[in-house]
N, C-alpha and C positions, 0 to 999 in steps of 0.2 A: 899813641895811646895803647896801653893793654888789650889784648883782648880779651879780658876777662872783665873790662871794664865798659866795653861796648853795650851791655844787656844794662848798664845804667842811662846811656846815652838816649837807645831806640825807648825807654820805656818815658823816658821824661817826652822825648818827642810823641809817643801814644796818648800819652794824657792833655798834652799840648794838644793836638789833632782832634781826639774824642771830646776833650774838655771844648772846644769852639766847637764842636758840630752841636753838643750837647746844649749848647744857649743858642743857637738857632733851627734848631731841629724842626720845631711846632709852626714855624713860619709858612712851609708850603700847605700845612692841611689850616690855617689859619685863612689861607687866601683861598681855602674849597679846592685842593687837593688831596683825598683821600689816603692815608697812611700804608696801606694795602697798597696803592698804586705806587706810592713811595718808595713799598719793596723792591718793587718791577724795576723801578728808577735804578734805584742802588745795584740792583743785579747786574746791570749793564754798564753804570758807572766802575762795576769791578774789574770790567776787561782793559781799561788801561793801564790801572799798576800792575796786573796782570801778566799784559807784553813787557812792560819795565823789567820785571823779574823775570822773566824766561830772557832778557837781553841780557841782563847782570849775570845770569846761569851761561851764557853763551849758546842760548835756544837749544839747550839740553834736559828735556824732561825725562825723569824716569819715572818710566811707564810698569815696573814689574808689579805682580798682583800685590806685593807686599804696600808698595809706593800708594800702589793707588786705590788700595782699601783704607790707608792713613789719613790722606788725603782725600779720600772725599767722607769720611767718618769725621772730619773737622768741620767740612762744607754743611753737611748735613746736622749735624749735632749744633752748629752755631745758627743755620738760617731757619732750622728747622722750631729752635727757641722760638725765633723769630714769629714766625708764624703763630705757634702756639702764645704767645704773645698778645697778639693781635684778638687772637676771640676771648681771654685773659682779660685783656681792656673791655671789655663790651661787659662784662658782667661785675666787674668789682671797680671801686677808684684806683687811681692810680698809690696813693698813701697806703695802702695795704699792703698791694703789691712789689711795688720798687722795694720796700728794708726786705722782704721775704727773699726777694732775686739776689740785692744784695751781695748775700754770703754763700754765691757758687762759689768764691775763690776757697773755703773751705771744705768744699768736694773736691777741688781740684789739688788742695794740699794735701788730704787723707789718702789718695792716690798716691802724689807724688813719694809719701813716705811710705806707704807698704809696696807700689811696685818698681820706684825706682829710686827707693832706700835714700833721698835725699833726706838732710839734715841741717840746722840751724844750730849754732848759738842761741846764749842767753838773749844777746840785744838782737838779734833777729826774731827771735819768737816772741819778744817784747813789742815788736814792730808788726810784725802780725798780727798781734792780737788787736793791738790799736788800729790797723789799717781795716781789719774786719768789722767793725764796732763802728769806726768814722764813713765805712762804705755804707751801714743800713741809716746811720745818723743821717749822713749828704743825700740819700735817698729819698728820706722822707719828704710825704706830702699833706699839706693842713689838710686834715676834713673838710669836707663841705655838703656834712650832713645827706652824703647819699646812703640809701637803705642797702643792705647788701642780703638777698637770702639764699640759704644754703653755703655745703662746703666744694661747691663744685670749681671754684675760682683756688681753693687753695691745691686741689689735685695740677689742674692745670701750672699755678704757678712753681708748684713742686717741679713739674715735669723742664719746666724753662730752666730753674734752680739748677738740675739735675745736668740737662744738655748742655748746658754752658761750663756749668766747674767740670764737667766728663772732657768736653773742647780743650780747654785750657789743658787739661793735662796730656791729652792727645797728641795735643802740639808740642808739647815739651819731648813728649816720646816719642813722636816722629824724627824731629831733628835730630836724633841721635843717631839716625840712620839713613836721610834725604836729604836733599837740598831743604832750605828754608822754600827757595823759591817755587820748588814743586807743589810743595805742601799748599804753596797761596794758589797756583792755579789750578790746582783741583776743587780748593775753595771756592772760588770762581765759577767753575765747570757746575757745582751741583746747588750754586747761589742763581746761576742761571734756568735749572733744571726745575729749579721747585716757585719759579716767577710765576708760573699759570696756576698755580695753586693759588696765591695771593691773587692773580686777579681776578680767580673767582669766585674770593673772597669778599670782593667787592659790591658794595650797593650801588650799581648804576645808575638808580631810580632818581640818586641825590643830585643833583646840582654837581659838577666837575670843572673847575677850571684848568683847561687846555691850555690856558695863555702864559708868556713866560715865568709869570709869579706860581704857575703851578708846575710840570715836569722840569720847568729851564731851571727856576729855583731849588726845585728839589736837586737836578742832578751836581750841581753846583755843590752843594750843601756836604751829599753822601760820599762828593769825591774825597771828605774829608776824612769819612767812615773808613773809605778802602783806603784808603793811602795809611791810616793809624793801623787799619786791619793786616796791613801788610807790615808793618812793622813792628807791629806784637809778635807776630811770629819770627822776625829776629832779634825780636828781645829773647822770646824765649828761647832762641838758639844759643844763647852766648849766658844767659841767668836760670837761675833755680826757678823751676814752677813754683813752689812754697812763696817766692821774694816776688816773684812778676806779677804773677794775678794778683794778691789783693792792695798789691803800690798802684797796678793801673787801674785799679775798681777805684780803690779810694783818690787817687791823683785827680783822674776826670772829670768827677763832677762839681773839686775844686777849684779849676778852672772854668768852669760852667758857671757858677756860681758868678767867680771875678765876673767874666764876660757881660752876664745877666747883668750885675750891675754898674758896671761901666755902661752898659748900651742902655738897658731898660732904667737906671738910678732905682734900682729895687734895694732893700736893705735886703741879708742876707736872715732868714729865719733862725732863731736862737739857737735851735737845734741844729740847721746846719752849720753856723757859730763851732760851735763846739766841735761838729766832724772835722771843720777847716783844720781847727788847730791838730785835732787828732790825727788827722792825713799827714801831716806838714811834718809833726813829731816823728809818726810813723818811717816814711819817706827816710829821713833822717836817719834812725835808729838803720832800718834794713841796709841803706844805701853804706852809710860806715860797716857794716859787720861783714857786706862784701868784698870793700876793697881791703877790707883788714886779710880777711883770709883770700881773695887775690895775691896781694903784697908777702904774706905767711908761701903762696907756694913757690911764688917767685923766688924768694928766698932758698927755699929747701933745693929747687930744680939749679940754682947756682951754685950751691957747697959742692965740694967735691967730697 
């Protein structure tokens, strides 16, 4: 296989991985395990793919200040969302927020084209735009007539918006210069570091289930998180941030979707209907325009 065609591989595999975690996510705070605590969970679930990649690196981490401000500005800008996230949900629904988070991958495209002069074709930026549009489509959530006052929920979900398309592109411009795998365990390092924040985020007052359906479930669940998590970042080792983020925003939660109803037999919302197809087109359109200009430099780098 090319290796220009790897960054098609890890992203299908991302959306695969997020796409399932995504149709069982709500299952441990379902069983009265708090979502906060679910952070904690995942934090610790990170140390396994972790070790995996510092083995596939040959437990070679670079450690210089360059490495490791890259590296944990990914850790932090992604768990850090996270968090802000977290007290995001506590004031607004969910349907508001999800299409607004959405379209980081277009912070993280507007980057990629002014600081690391990336560019598309026509059927690529066709594919973008359709991938951005079917990501806040698949996002959406029906009303249910909750009141929402003030714009304090939109500052916050700006900030989430903002952390995550800044991550994506971070990652992309790191690997130009680190390992893949260093990058993830710094992720790790400072997904670790900001666990006690989330748990003291937490309402303890509530009702907690301790018992397997609540941490066992959960860490089961978010191994799925880190394992995708770690393989976004060799997506974008090997693909254009422009193509990665918004194939794996929109891919995900069309698998999520499937999943839901294969397990749940939920019909899929008209609206996400419609993203389906938009993702699926999308995908397409990007995925061709790559190995087209793959196969184009392959070509040049053989002429004499």
């Amino acid at each position: 296989m090319q290796q220009k065609s790897l960054w098609l591989v890890y992203a299908i595999l991302v959306t695969v991985f997020w796409g399932v975690w995504g149709a069982v996510l709500g299952r441990p705070a379902d069983a009265g395990f708090p979502p906060t605590l679910g952070y904690a969970v995942w934090s610790l679930v990170m140390i396994p793919p972790a070790v995996v990649a510092m083995w596939i690196a040959g437990w070679k981490l670079e450690y210089g200040l360059r490495s490791i401000l890259l590296g944990c500005a990914c850790g932090i800008l992604g768990a850090g969302g996270q968090l802000i996230l977290f007290q995001t949900e506590r004031i607004a629904p969910a349907y508001l927020i999800f299409p607004f988070i959405a379209l980081s991958p277009l912070v993280t495209n507007v980057l990629a084209l002014i600081v690391s002069r990336e560019r598309a074709a026509w059927m690529g930026w066709a594919g973008i735009v359709l991938a951005l549009v079917a990501g806040v489509l698949l996002s959406y959530s029906p009303p249910e007539n909750e009141a929402v006052r003030g714009s304090l929920w939109i500052i916050l979900a700006l900030l989430v918006l903002l952390a995550w398309g800044i991550q994506g592109f971070v990652i992309s411009y790191a690997n130009k210069t680190m390992k893949a795998e260093s990058i993830f365990f710094f992720m790790a390092l400072t997904g670790l570091l900001l666990a006690p924040i989330a748990v003291a985020m937490t309402d303890f007052d509530q009702p907690i289930n301790w018992g397997w359906s609540g941490p066992g479930q959960a860490a089961v669940i978010q191994l799925l998180n880190t394992v995708g998590a770690l393989l976004f970042v060799y997506a974008f080792r090997y693909g254009k941030a422009i193509i990665v983020a918004p194939l794996t925003n929109a891919g995900a939660p069309v698998i999520t979707i499937v999943m839901s109803l294969m397990i749940f037999r939920t019909l899929p919302h008209k609206v996400h209907a419609v993203g389906m197809v938009l993702a699926v087109v999308a995908a397409l359109l990007m995925a061709i325009e790559e190995e087209q200009e793959a196969d184009a430099e392959e070509a040049a780098t053989e002429t004499p």
